[in-house]
C-alpha positions, 0 to 999 in steps of 0.5 A: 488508523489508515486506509493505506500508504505509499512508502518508497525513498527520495530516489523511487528505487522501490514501493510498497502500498500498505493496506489495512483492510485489503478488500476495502482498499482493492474496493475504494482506493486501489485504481486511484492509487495505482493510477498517482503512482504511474503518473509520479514515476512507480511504473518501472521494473523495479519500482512497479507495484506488485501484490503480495497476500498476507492471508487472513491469518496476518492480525494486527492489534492496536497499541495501547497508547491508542486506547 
């Protein structure tokens, strides 16, 4: 699948980093991430990364087309 995924527009007037394992991706990705997207202009008030938990209840199954 993924390891994670920035999503923003064409005017940076928002982000979201996607993450499918959490853990992994605070382990293994997130520095490296938060750092790219300082440097490509996701440092402002309104664009700034921000955490927001799913919780351990939020699963996600793989579509059958992928099976």
């Amino acid at each position: 699948m993924y390891a994670y995924i920035i999503v923003s527009d064409p005017t940076l007037s928002f982000s979201f980093v996607l993450a499918e394992n959490v853990d992994e991706y605070k382990a293994d990705y997130e520095a490296g991430a938060l750092e790219w997207m300082s440097a490509n202009g996701f440092d402002k008030l309104w664009n700034m990364p921000r955490n927001i938990e799913q919780g351990g209840d939020c699963k996600y199954s793989i579509p059958t087309a992928f099976v």
